[in-house]
N, C-alpha and C positions, 0 to 999 in steps of 0.2 A: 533829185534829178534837175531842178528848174534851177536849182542852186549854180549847180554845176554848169547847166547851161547861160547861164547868165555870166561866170567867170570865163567861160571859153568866149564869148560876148566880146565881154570887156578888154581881151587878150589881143580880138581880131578885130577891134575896134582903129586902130590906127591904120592897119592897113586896108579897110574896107568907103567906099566915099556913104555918105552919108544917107544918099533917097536909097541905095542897095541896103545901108543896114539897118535901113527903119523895115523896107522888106522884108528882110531875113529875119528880122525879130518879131514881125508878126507871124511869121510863118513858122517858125521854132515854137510861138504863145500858141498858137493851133494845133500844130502834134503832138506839144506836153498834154492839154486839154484833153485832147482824144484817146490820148496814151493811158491818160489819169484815169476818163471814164472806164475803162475797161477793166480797171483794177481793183477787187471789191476784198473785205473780209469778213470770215463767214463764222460766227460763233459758233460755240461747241453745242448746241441746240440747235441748228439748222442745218441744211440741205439746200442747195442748188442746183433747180434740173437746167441744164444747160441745152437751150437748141439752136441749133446752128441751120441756118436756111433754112429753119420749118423742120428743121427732124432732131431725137433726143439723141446729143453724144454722149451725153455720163452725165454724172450724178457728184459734185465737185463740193469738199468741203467736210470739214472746219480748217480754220486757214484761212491762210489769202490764197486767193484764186484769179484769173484773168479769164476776161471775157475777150474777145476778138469785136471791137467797137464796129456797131455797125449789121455784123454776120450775125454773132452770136446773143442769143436773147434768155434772160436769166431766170427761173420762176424760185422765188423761197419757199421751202416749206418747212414748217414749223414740227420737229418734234418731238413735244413738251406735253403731257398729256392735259385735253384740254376739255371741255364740259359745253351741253345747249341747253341751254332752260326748255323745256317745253311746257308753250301755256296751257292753261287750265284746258281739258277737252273735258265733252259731255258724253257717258258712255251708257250703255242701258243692260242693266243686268241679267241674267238667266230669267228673272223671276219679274221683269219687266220693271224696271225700279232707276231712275233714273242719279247715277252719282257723277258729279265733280273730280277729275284726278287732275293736277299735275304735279309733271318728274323732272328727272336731273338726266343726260346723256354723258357717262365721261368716255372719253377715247384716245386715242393715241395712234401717229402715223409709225407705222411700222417698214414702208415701201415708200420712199418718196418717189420713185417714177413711176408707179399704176395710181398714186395720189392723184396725180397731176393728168394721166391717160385716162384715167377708166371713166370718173366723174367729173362733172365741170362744178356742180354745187354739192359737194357734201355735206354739209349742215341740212340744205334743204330736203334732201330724198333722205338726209336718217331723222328727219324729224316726222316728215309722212310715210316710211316705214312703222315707225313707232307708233303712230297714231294710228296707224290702220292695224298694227296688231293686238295694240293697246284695247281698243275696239271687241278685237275677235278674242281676246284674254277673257275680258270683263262678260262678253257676252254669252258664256261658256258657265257661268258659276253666280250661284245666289248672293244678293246685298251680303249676307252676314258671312259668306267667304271672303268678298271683296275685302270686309273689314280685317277677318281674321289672318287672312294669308295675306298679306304684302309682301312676303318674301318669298312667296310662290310666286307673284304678279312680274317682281323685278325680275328674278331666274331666269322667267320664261322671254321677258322681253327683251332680258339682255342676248338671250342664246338667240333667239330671231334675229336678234338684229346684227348679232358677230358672225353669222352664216350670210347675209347679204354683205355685210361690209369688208368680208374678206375678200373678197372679189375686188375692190377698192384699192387696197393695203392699207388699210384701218383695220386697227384691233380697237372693241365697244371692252371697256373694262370691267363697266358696273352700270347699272342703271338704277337711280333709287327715287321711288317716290315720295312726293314732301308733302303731299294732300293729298286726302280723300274725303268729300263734299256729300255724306247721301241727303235729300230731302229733308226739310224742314218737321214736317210730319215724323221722319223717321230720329230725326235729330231729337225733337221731343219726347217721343217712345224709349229712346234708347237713355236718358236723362233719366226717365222714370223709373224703370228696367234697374240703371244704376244705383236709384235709390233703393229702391226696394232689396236689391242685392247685397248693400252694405247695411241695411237695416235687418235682413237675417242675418246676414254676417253676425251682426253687433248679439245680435240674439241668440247665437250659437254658439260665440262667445263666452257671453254671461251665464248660459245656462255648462256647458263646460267648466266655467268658474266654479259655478254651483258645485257641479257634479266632483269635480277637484274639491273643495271643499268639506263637500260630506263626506268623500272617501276618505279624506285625511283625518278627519273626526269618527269617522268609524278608526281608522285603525289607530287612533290616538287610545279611543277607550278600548278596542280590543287589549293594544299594549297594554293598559291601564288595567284589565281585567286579567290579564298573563301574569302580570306582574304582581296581584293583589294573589292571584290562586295561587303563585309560586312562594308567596309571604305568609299566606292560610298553609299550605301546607310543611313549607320550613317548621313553621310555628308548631302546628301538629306531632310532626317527629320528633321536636325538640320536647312539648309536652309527654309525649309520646314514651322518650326516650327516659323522663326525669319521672314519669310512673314506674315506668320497670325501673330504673335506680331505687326510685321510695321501695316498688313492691318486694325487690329482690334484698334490699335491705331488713325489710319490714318480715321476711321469711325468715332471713338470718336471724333474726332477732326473735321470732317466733323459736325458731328452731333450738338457738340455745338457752329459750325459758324451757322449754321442753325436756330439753336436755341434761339441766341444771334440774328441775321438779321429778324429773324419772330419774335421777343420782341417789336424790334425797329419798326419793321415795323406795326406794331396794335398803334405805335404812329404819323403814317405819315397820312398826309390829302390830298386828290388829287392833292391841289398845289405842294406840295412836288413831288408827282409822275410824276406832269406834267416838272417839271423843269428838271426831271434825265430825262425823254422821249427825251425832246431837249439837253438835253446835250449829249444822246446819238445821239441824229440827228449830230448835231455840229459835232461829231467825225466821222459818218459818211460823212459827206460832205467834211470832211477836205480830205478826200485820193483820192489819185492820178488818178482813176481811172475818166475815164469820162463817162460811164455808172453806174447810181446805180440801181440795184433791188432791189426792195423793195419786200417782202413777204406779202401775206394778211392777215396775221395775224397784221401786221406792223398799215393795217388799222383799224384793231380793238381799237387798241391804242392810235391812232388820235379821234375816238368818243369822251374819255371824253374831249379831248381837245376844239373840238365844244361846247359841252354844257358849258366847262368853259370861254370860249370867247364871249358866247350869254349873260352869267352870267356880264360879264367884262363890255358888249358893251351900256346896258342901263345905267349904273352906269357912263362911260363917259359921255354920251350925257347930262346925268342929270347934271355933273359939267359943261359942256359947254354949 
């Protein structure tokens, strides 16, 4: 535009006297100026509440956008979600026990015109929101909840404080605590506490180990003892097995001396019998012994011998 206006200038320059156009070009350099101020661009991250003699006309942006120089007055707001440190506060617990917290605020404008209406410091009233609830949180629950729930602690602070800040048009997105300080006294208890905790641990462990250990070795030797009774008794049936083979053999074998001797012996005639009777005498009279007992059955076996002697005794006499 100043381009332009500087060739229209330069155009009307012969026809204009000289003290008129040193006028006119200060007064052209003044309304580009003014023109210029009013002329802004607004990234795609922000918002423009625009007011015009003291009241809101809209909400202008991203883009370029024009302000009316002079009238209208421009406020930015940011909406990028953004974070407040909150320093360390001192709280006191259910149990009277004094700890150290501080947290993180993150938020985000979700309304740029009640951003800019409702509060004039929002940083300031959502940091002593937070610290006055923060307060009423901790003073609610004992040291050793304080430690265990921190995500009880942020929950609750966050919902406190998105129920105030809507009213604002901030939405609280999270609140997360980055410390917790208790007592010195308490700080050493709980070291202790520590140790002693990982030292039964260690000991619960080991004896575990143990325990694992002996089981494994019991059912090493159980297996060990299945295994050997399952090898004793293999071994058994197969002795077992190779007895009955021997004894059934050793029958059969029985059976046809028996069998073979009762053949023979439906061929023998009393003489026969009577010769093995004295041969069996013979061998008894041969030992050492000068006592013999004779059994009575011994005598039943002498009978045929009589009748084969009385048989023998006329058949002599007859030759003599």
């Amino acid at each position: 535009m100043v381009i332009v206006a500087l060739l229209f200038l330069q155009e009307l320059l012969p026809l204009i006297p000289s003290v008129e156009l040193i006028i006119l070009l200060f007064a052209l350099i003044i309304l580009l100026a003014v023109i210029a101020s009013g002329i802004r661009i607004v990234p795609e991250y922000q918002r423009v509440v625009v007011f015009r003699l003291g009241r809101v006309i809209a909400v202008k942006g991203p883009g370029l956008i024009f302000l009316v120089p002079f009238i209208d007055r421009g406020i930015v707001v940011d909406l990028r979600e953004q974070y407040i440190e909150v320093t360390r506060q001192t709280c006191i617990t259910k149990d009277n026990a004094p700890v150290d917290i501080d947290f993180l605020i993150y938020f985000r404008v979700v309304d740029p015109r009640r951003s800019v209406l409702e509060v004039s410091d929002f940083r300031g009233a959502a940091i002593g929101i937070a610290t006055t609830t923060l307060r009423a949180v901790v003073g609610d629950i004992d040291l050793d909840q304080v430690l265990a729930r921190r995500e009880y602690i942020n929950e609750v602070l966050r919902t406190k404080l998105d129920e105030v800040t809507a009213r604002w048009g901030v939405k609280v997105t999270a609140v997360e605590i980055r410390e917790i300080l208790p007592p010195r006294a308490v700080q050493e208890a709980m070291i202790k506490q520590m140790s002693a905790e990982r030292n039964r641990r260690a000991m619960v462990t080991e004896a575990e180990g143990k325990k694992e250990a002996a089981i494994r070795v019991a059912e090493g030797e159980k297996e060990a003892a299945i295994l050997k009774a399952e090898g004793e008794k293999q071994s058994r049936i197969l002795r077992a097995e190779g007895d009955k083979q021997a004894a059934i053999l050793r029958a059969e074998g029985i059976a046809t001396a028996l069998k073979m001797i009762n053949d023979t012996a439906r061929t023998l005639d009393n003489r026969t019998l009577l010769l093995q009777y004295l041969e069996a005498l013979k061998d008894v009279a041969s030992a050492p012994s000068t006592k013999i007992v004779l059994p009575m059955e011994l005598f039943k076996l002498i009978t045929p011998l009589e009748k084969i002697s009385k048989l023998v005794s006329p058949k002599e006499t007859e030759q003599r």
